[in-house]
C-alpha positions in Angstrom: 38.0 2.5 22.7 37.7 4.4 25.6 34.1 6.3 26.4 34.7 10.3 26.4 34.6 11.7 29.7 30.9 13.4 29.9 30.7 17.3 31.2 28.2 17.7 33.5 27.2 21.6 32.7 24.6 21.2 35.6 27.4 20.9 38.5 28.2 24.5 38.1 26.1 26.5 36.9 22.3 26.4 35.6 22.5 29.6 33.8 24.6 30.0 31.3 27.2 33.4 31.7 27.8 35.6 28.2 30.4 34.0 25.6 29.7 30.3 26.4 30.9 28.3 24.1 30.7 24.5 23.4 34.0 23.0 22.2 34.4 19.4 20.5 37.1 18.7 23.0 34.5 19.1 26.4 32.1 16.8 23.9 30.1 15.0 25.0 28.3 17.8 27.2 25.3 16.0 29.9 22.1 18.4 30.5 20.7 16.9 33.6 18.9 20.0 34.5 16.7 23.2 33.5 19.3 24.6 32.0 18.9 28.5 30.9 20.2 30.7 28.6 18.9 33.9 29.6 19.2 36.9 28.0 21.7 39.6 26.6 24.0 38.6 29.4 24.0 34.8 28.7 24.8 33.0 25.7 25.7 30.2 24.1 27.9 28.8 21.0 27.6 25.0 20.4 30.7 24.4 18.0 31.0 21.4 15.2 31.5 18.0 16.4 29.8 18.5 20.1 27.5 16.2 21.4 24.9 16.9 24.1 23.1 14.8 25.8 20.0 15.0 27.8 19.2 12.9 30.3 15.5 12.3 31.7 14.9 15.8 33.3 17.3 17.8 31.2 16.1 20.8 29.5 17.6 23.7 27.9 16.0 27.4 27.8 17.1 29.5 25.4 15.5 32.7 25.5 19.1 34.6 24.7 21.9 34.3 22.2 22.3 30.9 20.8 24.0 29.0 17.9 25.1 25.6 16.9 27.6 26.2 14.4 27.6 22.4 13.1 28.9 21.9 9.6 28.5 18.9 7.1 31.5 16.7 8.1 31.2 18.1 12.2 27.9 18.3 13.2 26.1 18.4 16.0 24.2 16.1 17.4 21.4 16.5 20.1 20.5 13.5 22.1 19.3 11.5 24.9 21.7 10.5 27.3 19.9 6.7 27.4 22.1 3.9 26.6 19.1 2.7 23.8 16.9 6.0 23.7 13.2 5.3 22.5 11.8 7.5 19.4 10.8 10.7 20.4 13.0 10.2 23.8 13.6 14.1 24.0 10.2 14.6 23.4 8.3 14.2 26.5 
């Protein structure tokens, strides 16, 4: 099977705006920078079945709204964007 296109949230935007929200069909979403949610106006929804991936430097900043709203047969999963990511990988 084909590999799911990746969205690069970095090549827009490192801040997230107000009423972002993570669909399963953008999944798998790459973090390849410091990315921020902010405050009040910046937010973030990560829906069932997303995947994010972080790659070496990828952060994310959450000092704002956030929720992962990953249930029992969709969740989400939080991971390194490594083809064979070491324990601890998003751990530095």
């Amino acid at each position: 099977p084909a590999r799911p296109q990746e969205t690069d949230v970095c090549a827009t935007v490192t801040s997230l705006p107000a009423g972002t929200v993570w669909k399963a069909e953008g999944s798998p979403y790459l973090i390849k920078c410091s990315l921020r949610v902010e405050s009040e106006n910046s937010s973030l929804q990560i829906d069932p079945g997303v995947v994010v991936k972080f790659d070496k430097i990828g952060q994310l900043r959450v000092r704002g709204p956030f929720k992962i709203a990953g249930t029992a047969p969709a969740d989400v999963e939080l991971t390194s964007s490594l083809p064979s990511p070491q324990p601890r990988a998003l751990c530095p």
